[in-house]
C-alpha positions in Angstrom: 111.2 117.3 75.6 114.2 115.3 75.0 116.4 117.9 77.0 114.0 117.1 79.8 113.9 113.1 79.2 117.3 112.9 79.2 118.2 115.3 81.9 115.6 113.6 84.2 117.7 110.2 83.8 120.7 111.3 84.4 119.4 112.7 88.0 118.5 109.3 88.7 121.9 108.1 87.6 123.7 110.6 90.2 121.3 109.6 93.3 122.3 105.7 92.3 126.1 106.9 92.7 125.4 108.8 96.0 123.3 106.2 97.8 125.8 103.4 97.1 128.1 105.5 98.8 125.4 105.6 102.0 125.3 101.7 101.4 129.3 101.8 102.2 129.1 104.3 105.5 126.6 102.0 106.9 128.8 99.1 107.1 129.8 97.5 110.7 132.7 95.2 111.6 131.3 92.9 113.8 127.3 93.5 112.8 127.0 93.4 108.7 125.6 96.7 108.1 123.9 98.9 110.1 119.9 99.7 109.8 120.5 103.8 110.0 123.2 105.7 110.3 122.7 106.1 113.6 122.0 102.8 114.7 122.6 101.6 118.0 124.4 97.7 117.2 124.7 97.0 120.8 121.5 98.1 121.9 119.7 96.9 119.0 121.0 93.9 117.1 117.8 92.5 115.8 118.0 95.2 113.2 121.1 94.6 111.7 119.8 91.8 109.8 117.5 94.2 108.5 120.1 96.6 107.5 122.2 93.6 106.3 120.0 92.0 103.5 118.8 95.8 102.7 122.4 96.9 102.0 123.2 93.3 100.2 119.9 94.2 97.8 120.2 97.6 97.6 123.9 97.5 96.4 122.9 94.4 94.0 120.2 97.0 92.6 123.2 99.2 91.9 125.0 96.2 90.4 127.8 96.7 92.9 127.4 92.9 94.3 128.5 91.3 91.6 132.2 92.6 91.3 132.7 91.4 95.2 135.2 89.0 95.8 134.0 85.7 97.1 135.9 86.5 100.6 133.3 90.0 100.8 130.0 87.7 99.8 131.2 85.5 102.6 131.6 87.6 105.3 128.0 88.9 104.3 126.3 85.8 104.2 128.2 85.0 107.6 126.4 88.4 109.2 122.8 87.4 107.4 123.8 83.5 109.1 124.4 85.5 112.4 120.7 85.8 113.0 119.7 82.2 111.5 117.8 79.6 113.8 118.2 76.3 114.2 115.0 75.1 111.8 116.6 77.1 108.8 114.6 80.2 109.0 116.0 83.6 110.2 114.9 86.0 112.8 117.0 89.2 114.2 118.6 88.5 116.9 116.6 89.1 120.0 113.7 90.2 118.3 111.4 87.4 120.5 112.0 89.7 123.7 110.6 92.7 122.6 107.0 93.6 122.4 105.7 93.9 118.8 102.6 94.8 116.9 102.7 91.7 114.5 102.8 87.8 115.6 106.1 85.6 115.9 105.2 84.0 112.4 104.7 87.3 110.7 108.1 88.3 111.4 110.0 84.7 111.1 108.1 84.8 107.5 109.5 88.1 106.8 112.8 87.8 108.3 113.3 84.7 106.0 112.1 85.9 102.6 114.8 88.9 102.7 117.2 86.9 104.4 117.2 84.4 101.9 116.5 86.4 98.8 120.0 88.6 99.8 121.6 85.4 100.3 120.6 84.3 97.2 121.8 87.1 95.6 125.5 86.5 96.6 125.4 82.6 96.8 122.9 81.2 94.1 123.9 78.0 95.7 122.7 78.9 98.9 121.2 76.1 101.3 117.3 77.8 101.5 115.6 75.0 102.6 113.6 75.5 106.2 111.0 72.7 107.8 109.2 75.8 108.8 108.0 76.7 105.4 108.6 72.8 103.5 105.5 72.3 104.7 103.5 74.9 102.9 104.1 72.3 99.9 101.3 70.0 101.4 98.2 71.4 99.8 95.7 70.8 103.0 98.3 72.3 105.4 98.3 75.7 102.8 94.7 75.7 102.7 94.0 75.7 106.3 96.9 78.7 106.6 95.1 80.5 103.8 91.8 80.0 105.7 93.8 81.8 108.6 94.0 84.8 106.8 91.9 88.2 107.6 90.5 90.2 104.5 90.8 93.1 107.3 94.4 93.5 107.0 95.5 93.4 103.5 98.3 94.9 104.2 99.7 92.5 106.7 98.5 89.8 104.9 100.5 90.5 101.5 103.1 90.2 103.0 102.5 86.9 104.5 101.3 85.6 101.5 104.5 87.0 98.8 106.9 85.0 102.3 105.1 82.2 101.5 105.0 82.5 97.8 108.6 83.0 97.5 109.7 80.3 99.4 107.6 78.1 97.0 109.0 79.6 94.0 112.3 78.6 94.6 111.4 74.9 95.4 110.0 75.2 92.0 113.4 76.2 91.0 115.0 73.8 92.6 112.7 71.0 90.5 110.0 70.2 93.5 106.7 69.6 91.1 104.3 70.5 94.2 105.8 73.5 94.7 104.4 74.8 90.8 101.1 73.1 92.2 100.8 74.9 95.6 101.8 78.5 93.8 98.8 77.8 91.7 96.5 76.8 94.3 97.9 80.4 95.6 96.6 82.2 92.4 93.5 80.4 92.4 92.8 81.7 96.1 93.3 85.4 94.7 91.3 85.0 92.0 88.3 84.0 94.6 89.1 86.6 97.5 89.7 89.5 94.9 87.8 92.7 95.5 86.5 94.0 92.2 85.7 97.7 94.4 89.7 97.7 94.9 91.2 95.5 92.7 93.2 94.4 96.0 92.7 91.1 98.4 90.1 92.9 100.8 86.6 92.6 102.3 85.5 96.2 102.0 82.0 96.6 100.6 82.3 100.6 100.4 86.3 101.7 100.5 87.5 104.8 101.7 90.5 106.5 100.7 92.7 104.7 103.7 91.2 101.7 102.8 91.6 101.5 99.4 95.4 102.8 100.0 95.8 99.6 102.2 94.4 97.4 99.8 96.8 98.4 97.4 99.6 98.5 98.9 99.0 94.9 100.6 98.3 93.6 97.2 101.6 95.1 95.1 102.8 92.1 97.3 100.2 89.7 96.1 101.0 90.0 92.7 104.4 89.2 92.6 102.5 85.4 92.3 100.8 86.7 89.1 104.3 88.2 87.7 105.9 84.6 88.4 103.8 83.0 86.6 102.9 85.0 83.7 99.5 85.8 84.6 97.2 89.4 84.6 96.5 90.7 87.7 92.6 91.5 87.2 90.8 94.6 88.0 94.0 96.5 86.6 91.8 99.7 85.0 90.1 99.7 89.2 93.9 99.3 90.3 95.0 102.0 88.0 92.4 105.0 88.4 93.3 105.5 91.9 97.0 105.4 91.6 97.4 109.1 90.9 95.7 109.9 94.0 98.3 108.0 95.9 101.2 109.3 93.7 100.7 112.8 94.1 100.6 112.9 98.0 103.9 113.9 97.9 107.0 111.7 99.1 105.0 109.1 100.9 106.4 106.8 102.9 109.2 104.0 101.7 106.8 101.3 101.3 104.0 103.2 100.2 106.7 104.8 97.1 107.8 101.2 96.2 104.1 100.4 96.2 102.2 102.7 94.2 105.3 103.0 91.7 105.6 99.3 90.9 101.3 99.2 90.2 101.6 102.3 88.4 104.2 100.7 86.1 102.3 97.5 85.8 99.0 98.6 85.4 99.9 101.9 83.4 98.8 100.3 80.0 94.4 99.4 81.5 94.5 103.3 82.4 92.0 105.2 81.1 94.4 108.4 81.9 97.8 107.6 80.9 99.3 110.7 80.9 97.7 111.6 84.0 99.5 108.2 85.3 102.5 109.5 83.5 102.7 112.4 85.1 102.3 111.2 88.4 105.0 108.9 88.3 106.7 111.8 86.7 105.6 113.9 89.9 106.7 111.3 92.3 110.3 110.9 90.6 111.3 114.6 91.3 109.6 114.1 95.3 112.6 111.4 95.6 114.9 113.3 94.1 114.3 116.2 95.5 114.4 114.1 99.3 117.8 112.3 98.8 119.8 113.4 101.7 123.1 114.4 101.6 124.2 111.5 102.7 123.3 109.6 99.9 120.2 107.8 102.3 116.4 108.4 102.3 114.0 108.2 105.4 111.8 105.7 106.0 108.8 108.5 106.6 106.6 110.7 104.6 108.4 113.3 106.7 111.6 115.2 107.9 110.6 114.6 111.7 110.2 111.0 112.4 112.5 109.2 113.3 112.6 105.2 112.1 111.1 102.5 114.0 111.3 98.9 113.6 110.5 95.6 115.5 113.0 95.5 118.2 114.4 98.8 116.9 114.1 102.6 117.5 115.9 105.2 116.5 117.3 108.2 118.9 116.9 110.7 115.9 116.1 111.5 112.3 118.5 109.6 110.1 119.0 107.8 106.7 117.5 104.5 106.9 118.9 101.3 104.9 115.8 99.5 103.3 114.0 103.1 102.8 117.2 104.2 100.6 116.7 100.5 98.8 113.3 100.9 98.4 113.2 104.1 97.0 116.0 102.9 94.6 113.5 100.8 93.3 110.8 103.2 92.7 113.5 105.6 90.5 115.0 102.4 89.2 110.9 101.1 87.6 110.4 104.6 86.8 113.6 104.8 84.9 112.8 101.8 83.3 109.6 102.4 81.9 109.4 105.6 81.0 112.6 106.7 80.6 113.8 103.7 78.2 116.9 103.2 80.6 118.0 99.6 79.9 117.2 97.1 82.6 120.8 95.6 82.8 121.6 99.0 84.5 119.9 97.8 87.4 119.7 94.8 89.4 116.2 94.0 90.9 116.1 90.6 93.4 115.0 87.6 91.6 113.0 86.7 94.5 109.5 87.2 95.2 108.6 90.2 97.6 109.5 94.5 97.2 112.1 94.6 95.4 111.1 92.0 93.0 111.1 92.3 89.0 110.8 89.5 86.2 112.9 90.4 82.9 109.3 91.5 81.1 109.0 95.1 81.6 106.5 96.9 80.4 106.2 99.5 77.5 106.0 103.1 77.6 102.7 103.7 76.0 103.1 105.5 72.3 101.3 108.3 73.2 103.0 109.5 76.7 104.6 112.8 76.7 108.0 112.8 79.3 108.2 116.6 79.9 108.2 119.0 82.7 104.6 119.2 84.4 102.4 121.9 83.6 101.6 124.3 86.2 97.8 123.2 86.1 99.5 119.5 87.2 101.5 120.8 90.2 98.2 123.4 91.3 96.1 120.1 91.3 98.6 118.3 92.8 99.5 120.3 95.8 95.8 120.5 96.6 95.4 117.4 96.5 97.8 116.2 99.3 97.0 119.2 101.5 93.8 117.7 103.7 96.7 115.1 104.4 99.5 117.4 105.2 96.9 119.6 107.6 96.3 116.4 109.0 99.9 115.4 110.0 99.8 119.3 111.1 97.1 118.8 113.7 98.8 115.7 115.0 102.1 116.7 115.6 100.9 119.3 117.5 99.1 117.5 119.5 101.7 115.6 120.5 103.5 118.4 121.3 100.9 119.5 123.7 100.3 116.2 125.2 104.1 116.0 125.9 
């Protein structure tokens, strides 16, 4: 057992000194750094902010930022400032001429809250401060944006609401008392809209596996209000049951891994399986592992075939994607954390609110959990479980194949 623990942790510690040398290849003169290796700059600008704050975090998870000379933070935050608007809030650059699936504010919230929290990161002295969220600390003007918000897209929504939430957090920080006021008004809105069938922010009376997966994942983001302020999530044991189902689907995508890992850490103790839990997360470590590339990057899909797509961004071919590599870094990093005892100063999660998040209070291992390879029972189920889903993707791509 302590063969395995300790030969499991050291695994980890090798992919974290291969993908900060993917964080280095993906850095561009003129543009910050680039959102895949492949990357068009020209042709797509917008996403080199995205690949910009994702290198910036994923490099302070490595605890590489911190030994930069102030000249290298500079010339970063000048390349994050390159896609900054006028009213303090950032955008990437050209993003408003494309078509996209989600609304102008979805993205400007986004943008903003990974903008900033990189920024941040390098300059704790950095100007944040934007009229376009300042007056979210007017409690009727959050209400009515609150009451904007559609219990049919949890997913979108957590992420709107963790923009918000951040932004609000460091007013707090910065000694604004209505700022502390509005996060709670936040937490008491969860604690009305929560779904005790999920345990997520969702109007489903009877949820099926998709939307139960959505629910979750939107809410991960949600939560980040109840780490900031010290308070229990609710509905953890409902949160926790499902987990395993998610875990074991094999890689999953980059959000989805970042999602399921950071519940299954936090809500690991209200299981009534831990070792199941456990072994999931145990499962899931070996899937990221196993899918570095040789390049030291990850992909942003649940597959070896698709390439990455963003807003105002797609890619000509399968390649190693910036945030994906930081957000699986996370997933191995909370793993390594919890049940691997690996001491937290060996890692460098954002002190903003949003993925990538962490307070200093991790949670315990349980006594009881056993770290050691997975039975062959574990893998049988496991494999079974995720195959309806893999047939799935199967039928598809074929079918796109034919229709093409």
């Amino acid at each position: 057992m302590q063969y395995y623990f300790r030969s499991l942790k050291e695994m980890i510690g090798r992919a974290k000194v291969k993908a900060a040398i993917f964080f280095q290849t993906l850095e561009h003169e003129n543009y910050g750094w680039r959102y895949t290796l492949t990357h068009e700059v020209e042709k797509y600008p917008a996403a080199t902010l995205y690949g910009t704050w994702s290198a910036i975090l994923g490099l302070t998870l490595l605890k590489d930022t911190p030994n930069w000379a102030k000249q290298e933070k500079d010339w970063a935050i000048s390349k994050l400032n390159f896609h900054r608007r006028a009213d303090g809030t950032f955008l990437g650059k050209g993003l408003e001429n494309f078509a996209n699936s989600k609304s102008l504010e979805y993205l400007i919230l986004h943008c903003t809250n990974y903008s900033l929290g990189a920024a941040l990161e390098l300059d704790p002295n950095f100007d944040f401060e934007t009229p376009y969220l300042h007056r979210f600390l007017v409690a009727d003007n959050l209400a009515k944006w609150l009451d904007g918000r559609s219990l049919m897209r949890p997913w979108e929504e957590g992420n709107n609401i963790v923009n918000v939430a951040s932004y609000l957090a460091l007013c707090h920080e910065q000694g604004i008392t209505s700022a502390m006021e509005r996060l709670y008004q936040l937490l008491e809105w969860h604690r009305k809209y929560q779904n005790p069938k999920t345990g997520g922010f969702d109007c489903f009376g009877s949820p099926s596996f998709n939307q139960r997966l959505q629910s979750l994942a939107g809410a991960v983001h949600n939560f980040h209000i109840h780490l900031y302020l010290g308070e229990p999530f609710g509905c953890e044991s409902v949160i926790a049951e499902y987990l395993p189902r998610f875990l074991t689907l094999g890689r999953l995508s980059a959000c989805e891994s970042i999602d399921f890992v950071e519940l299954a850490i936090r809500t690991i103790e209200a299981s009534s399986d831990q070792q199941e839990l456990t072994n999931s997360l145990i499962y899931h470590a070996h899937f990221l592992l196993n899918s570095q590339r040789e390049d030291g990057g990850w992909l942003e899909a649940d597959n070896n075939y698709t390439p990455t797509a963003g807003h105002g961004f797609k890619d000509s071919t399968v390649s190693s994607c910036s945030y994906a590599t930081w957000f699986r870094l996370c997933a191995l990093g909370m793993i390594s954390i919890v049940l691997l005892d690996d001491d937290p100063k060996n890692w460098g999660f954002r002190k903003t609110l949003g993925m990538g998040y962490a307070p200093d209070n991790w949670p315990a291992r349980p006594n009881k959990m056993d770290i050691k390879p997975l039975s062959p029972n574990f893998k049988l189920k496991a494999y079974f479980s995720r195959l309806p889903s893999q047939l799935k993707a199967r039928i598809t791509r074929l079918g796109v194949k034919i229709l093409s």
